[in-house]
Biopython code that builds the backbone (N, CA, C, O; Angstrom):
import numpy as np
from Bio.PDB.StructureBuilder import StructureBuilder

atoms = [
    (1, "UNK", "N", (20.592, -18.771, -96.247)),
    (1, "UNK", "CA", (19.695, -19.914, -96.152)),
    (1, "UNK", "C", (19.920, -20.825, -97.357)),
    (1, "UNK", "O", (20.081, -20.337, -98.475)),
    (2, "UNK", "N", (19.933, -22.244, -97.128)),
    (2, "UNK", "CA", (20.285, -22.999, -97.796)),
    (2, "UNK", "C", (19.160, -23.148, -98.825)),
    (2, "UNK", "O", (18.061, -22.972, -98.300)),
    (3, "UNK", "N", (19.098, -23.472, -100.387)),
    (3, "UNK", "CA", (18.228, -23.996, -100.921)),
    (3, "UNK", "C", (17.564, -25.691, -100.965)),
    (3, "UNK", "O", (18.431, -26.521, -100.689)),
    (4, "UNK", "N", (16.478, -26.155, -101.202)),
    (4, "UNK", "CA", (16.033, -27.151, -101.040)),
    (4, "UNK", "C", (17.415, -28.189, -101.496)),
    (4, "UNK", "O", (17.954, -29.018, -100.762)),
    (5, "UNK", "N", (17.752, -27.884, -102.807)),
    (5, "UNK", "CA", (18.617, -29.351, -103.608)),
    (5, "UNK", "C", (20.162, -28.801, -102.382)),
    (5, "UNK", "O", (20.977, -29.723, -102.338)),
    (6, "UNK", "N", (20.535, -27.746, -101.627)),
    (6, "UNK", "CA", (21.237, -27.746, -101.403)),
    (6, "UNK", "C", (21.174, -28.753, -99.715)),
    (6, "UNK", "O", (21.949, -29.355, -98.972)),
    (7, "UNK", "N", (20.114, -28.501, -99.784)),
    (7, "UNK", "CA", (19.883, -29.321, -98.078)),
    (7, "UNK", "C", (19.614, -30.441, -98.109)),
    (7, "UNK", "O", (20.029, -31.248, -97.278)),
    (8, "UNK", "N", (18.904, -30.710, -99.024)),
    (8, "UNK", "CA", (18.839, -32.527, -99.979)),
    (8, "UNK", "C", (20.831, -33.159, -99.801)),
    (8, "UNK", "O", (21.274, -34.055, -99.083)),
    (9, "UNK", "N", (21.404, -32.443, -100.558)),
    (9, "UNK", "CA", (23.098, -32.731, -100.124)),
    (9, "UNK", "C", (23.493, -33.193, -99.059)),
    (9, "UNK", "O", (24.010, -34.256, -98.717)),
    (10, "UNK", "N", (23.100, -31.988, -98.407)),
    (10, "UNK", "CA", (24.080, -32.087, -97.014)),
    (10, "UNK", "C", (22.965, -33.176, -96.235)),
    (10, "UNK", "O", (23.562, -33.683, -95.286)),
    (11, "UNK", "N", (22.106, -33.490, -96.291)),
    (11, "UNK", "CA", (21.421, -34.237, -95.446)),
    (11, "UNK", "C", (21.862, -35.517, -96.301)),
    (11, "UNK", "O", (22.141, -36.481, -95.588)),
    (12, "UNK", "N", (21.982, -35.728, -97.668)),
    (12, "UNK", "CA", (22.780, -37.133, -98.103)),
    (12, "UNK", "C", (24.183, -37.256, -97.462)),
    (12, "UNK", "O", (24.612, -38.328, -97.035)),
    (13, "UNK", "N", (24.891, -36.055, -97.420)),
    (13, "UNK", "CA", (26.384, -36.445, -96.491)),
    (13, "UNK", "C", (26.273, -36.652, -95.879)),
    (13, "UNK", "O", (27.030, -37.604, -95.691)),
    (14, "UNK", "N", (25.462, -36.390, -94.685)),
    (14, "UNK", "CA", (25.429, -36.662, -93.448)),
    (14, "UNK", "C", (25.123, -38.349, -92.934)),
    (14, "UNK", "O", (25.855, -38.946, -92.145)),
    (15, "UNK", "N", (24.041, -38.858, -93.492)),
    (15, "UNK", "CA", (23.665, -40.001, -93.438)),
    (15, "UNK", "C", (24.765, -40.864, -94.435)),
    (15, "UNK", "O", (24.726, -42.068, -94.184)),
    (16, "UNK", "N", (25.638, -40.530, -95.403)),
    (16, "UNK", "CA", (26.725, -40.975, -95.667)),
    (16, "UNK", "C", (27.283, -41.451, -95.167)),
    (16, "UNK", "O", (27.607, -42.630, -95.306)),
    (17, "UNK", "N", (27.760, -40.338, -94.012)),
    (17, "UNK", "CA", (28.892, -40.441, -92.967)),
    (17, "UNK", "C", (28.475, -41.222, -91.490)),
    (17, "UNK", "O", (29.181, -41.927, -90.769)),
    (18, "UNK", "N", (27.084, -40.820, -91.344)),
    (18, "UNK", "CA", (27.246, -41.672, -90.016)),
    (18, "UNK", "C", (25.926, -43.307, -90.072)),
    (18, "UNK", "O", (25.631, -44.189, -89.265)),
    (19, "UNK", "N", (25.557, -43.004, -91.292)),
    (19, "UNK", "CA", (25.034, -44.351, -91.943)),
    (19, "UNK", "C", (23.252, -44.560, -91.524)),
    (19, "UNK", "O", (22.450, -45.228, -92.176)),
    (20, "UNK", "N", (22.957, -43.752, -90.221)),
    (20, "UNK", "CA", (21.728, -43.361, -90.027)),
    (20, "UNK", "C", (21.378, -42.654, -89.015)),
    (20, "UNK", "O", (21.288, -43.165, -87.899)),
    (21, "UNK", "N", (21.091, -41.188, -89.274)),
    (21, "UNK", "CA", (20.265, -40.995, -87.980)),
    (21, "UNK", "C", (18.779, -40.553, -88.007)),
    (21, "UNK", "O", (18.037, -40.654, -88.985)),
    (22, "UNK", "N", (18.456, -40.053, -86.810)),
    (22, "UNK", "CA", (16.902, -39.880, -86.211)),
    (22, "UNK", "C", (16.700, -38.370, -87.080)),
    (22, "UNK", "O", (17.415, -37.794, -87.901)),
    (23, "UNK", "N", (15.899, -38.176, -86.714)),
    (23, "UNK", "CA", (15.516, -36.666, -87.365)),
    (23, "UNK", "C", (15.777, -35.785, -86.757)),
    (23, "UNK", "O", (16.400, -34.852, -87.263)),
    (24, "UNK", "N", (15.340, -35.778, -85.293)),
    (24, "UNK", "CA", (16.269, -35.160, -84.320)),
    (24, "UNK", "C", (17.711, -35.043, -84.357)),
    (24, "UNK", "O", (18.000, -33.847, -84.379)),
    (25, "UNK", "N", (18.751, -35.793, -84.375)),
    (25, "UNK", "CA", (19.705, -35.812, -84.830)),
    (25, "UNK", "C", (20.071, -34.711, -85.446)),
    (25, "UNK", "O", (20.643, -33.707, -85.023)),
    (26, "UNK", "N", (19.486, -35.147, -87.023)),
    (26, "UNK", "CA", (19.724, -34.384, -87.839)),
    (26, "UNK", "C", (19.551, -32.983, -87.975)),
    (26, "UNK", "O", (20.228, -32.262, -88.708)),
    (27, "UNK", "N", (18.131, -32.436, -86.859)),
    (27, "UNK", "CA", (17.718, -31.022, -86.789)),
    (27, "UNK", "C", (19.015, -30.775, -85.903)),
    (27, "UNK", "O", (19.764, -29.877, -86.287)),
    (28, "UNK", "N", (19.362, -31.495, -84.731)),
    (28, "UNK", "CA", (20.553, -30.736, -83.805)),
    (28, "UNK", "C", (22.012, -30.825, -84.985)),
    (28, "UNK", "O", (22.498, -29.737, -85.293)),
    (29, "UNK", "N", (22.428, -31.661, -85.383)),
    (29, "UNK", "CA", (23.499, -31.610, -86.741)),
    (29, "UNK", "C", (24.039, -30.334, -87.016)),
    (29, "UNK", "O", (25.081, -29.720, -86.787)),
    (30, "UNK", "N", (22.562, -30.086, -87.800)),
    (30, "UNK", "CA", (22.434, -28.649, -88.389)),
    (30, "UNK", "C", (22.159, -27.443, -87.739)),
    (30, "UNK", "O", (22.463, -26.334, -88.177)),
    (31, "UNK", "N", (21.682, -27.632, -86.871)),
    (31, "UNK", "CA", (21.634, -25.750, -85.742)),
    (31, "UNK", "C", (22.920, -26.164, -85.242)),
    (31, "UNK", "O", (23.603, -25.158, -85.047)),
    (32, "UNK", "N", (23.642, -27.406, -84.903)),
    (32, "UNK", "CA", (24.928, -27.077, -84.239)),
    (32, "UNK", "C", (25.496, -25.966, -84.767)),
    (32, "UNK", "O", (26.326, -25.351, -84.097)),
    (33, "UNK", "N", (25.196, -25.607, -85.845)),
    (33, "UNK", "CA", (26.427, -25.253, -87.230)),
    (33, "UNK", "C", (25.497, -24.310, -87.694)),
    (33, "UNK", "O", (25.688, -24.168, -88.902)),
    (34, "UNK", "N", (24.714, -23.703, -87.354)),
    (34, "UNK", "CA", (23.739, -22.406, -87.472)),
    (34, "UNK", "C", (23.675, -22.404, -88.864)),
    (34, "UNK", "O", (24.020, -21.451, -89.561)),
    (35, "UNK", "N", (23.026, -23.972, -89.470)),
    (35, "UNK", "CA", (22.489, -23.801, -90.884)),
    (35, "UNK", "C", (21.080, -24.676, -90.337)),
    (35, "UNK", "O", (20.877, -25.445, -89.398)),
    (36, "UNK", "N", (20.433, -24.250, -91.193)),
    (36, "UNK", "CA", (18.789, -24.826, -91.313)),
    (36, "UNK", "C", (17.836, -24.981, -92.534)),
    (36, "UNK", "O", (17.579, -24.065, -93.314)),
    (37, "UNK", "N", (17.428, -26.025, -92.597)),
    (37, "UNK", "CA", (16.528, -26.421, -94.249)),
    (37, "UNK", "C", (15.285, -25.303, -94.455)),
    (37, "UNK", "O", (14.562, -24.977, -93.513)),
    (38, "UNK", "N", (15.182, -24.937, -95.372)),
    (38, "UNK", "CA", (14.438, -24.374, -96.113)),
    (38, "UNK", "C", (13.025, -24.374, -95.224)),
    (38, "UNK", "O", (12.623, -23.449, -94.518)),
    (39, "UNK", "N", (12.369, -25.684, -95.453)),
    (39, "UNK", "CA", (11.138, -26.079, -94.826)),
    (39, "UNK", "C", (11.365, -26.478, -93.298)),
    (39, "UNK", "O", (10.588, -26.072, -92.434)),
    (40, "UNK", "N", (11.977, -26.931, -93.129)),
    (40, "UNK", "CA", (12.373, -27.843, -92.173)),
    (40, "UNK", "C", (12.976, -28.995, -92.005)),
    (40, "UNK", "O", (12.406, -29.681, -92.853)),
    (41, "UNK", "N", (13.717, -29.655, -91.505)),
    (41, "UNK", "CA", (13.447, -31.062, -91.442)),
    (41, "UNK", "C", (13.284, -32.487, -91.959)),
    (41, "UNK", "O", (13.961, -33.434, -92.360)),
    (42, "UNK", "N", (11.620, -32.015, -91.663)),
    (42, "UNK", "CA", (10.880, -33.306, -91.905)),
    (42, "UNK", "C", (10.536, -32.954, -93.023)),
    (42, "UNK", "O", (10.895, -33.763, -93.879)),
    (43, "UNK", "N", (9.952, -32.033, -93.434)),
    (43, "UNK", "CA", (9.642, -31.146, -94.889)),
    (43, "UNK", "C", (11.163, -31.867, -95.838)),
    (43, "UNK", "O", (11.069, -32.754, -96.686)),
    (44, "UNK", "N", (12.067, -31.402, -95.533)),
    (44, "UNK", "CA", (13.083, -31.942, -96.151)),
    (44, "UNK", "C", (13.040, -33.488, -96.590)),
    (44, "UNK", "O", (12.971, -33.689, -97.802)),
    (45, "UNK", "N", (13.070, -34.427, -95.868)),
    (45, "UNK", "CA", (13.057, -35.498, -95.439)),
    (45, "UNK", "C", (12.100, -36.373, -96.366)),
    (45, "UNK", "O", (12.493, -37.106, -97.273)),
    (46, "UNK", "N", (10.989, -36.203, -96.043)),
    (46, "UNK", "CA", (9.886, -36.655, -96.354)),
    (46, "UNK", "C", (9.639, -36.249, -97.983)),
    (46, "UNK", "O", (8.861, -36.898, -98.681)),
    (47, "UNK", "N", (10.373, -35.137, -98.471)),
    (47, "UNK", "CA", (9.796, -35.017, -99.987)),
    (47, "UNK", "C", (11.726, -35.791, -100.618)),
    (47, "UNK", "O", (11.853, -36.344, -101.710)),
    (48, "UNK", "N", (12.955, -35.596, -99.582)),
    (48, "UNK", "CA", (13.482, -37.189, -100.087)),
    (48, "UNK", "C", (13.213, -38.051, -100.388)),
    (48, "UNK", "O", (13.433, -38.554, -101.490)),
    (49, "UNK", "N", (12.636, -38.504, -99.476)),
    (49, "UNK", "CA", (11.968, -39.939, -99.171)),
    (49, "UNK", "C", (10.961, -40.357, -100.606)),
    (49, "UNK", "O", (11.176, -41.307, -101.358)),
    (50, "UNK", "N", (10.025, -39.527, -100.699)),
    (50, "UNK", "CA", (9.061, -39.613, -102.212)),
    (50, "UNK", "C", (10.065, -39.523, -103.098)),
    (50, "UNK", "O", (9.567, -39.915, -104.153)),
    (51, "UNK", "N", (11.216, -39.231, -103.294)),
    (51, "UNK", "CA", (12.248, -39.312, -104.517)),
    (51, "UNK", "C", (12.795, -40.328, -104.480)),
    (51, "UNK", "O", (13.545, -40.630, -105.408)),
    (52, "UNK", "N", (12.645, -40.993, -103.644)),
    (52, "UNK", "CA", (13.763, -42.521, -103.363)),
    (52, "UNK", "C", (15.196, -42.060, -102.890)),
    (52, "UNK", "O", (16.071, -42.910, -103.055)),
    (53, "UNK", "N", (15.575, -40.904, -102.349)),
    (53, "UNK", "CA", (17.334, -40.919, -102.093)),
    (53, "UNK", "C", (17.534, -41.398, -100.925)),
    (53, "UNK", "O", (18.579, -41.985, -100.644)),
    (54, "UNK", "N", (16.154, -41.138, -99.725)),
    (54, "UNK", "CA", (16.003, -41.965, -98.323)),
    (54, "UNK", "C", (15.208, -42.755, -97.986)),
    (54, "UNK", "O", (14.155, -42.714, -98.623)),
    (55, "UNK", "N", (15.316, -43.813, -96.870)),
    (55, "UNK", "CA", (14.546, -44.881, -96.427)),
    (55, "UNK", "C", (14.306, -44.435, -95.332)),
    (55, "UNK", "O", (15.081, -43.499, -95.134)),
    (56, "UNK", "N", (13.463, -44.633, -94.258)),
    (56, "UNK", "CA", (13.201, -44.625, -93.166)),
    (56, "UNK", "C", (12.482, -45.346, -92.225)),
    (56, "UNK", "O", (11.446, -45.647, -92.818)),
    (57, "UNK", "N", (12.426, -45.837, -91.008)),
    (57, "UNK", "CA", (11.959, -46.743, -89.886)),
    (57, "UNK", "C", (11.941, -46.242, -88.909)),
    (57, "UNK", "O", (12.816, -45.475, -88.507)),
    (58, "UNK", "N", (10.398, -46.741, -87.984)),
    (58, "UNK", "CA", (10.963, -46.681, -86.473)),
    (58, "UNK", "C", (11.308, -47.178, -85.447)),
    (58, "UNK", "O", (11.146, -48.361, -85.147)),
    (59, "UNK", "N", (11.744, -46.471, -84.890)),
    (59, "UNK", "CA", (12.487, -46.963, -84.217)),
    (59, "UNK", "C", (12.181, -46.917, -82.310)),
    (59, "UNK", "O", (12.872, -46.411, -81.426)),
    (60, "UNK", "N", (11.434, -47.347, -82.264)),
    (60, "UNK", "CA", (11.139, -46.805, -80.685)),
    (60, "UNK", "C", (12.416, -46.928, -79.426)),
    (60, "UNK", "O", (12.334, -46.219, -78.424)),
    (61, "UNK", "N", (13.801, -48.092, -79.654)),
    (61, "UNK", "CA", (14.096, -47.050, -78.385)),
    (61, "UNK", "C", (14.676, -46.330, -79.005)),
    (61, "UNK", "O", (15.533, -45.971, -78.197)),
    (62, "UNK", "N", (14.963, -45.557, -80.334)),
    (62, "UNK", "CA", (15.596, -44.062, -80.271)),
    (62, "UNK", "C", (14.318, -42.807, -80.163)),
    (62, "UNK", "O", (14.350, -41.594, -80.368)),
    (63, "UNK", "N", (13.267, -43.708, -79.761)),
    (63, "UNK", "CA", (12.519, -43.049, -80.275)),
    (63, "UNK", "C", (11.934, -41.974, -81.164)),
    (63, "UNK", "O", (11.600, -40.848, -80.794)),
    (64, "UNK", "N", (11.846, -42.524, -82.513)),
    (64, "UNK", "CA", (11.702, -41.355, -83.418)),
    (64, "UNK", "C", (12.059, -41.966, -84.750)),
    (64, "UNK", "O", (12.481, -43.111, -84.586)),
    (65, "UNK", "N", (12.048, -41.801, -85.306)),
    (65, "UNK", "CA", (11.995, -42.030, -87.154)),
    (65, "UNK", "C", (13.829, -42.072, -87.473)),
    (65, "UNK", "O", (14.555, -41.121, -87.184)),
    (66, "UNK", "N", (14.293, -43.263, -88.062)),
    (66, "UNK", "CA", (15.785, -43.522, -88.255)),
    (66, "UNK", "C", (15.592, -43.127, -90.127)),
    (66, "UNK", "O", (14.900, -43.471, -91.086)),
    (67, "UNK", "N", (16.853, -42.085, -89.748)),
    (67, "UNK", "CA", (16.878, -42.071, -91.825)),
    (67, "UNK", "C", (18.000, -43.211, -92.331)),
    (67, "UNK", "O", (18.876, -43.658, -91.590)),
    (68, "UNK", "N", (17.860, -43.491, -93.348)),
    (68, "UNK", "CA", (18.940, -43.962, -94.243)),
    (68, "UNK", "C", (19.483, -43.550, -95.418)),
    (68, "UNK", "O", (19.073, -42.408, -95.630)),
    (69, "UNK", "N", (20.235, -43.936, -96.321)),
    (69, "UNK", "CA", (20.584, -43.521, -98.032)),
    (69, "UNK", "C", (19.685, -44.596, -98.574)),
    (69, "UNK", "O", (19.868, -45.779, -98.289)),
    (70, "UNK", "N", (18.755, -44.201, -99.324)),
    (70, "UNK", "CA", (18.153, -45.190, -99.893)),
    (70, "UNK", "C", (19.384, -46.222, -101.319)),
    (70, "UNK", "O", (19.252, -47.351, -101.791)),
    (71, "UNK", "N", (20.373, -45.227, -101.544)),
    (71, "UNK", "CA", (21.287, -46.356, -102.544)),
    (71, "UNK", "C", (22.330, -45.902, -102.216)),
    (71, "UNK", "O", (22.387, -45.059, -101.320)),
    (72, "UNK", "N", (23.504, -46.383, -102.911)),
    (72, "UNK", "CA", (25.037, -45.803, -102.203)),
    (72, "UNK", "C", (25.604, -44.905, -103.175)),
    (72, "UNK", "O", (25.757, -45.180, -104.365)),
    (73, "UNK", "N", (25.935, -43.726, -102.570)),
    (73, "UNK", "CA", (26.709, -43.567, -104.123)),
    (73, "UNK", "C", (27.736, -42.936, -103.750)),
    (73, "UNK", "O", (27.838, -42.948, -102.524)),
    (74, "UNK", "N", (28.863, -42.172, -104.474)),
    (74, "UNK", "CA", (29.945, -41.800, -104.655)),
    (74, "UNK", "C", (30.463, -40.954, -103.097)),
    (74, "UNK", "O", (29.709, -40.176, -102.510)),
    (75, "UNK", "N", (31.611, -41.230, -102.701)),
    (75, "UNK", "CA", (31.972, -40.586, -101.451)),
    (75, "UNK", "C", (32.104, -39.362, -101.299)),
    (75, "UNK", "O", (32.559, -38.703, -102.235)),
    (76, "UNK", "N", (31.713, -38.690, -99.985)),
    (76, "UNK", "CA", (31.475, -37.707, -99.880)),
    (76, "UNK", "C", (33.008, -36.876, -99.389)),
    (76, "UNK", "O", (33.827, -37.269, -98.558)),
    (77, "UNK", "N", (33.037, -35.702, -100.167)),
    (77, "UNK", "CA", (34.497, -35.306, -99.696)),
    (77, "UNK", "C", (34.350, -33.846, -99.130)),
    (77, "UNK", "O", (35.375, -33.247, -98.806)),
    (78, "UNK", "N", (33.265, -33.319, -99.014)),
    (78, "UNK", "CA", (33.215, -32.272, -98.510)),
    (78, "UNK", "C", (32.848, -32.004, -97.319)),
    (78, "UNK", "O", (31.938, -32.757, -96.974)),
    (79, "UNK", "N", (33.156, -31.245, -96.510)),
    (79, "UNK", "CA", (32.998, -30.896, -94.773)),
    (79, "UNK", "C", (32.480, -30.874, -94.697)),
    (79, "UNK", "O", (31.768, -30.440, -95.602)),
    (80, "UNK", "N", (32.066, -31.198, -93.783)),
    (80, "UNK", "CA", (29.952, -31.065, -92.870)),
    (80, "UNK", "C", (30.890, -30.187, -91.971)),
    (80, "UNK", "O", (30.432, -29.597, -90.992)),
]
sb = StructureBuilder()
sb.init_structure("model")
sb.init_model(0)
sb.init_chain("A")
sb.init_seg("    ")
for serial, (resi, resn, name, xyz) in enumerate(atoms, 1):
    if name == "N":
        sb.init_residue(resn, " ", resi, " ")
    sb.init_atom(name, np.array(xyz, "f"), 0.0, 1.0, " ", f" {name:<3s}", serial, name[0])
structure = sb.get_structure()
């Protein structure tokens, strides 16, 4: 099981790489690949978000909450 700063990462690569997704998304992402956040999610997400590393909106027709990188930073070189 991943630790919090470690799922904080991979949820910054991810939105790196594909520039924004839903939360959903992101929960299927990660069980694709039989890894899962600590708390969850939104648990994840949401105590990002109070740090400033993500932005978020909604979005009704994806229906559901769109993440972003709240700033840009250095490229990501490791595998998702």
């Amino acid at each position: 099981m991943a630790t919090t700063e470690e799922s904080e990462h991979k949820v910054l690569a991810l939105l790196r790489l594909s520039g924004e997704s839903t939360t959903s998304e992101i929960e299927q992402h990660f069980r694709s690949r039989g890894e899962d956040c600590p708390d969850g999610a939104v648990k994840v997400l949401m105590r990002m978000k109070v740090k400033g590393l993500v932005k978020s909106r909604m979005d009704r027709e994806r229906r559901g909450w769109v993440w972003t990188v709240a700033e840009v930073g250095p490229p990501i070189s490791e595998k998702l």
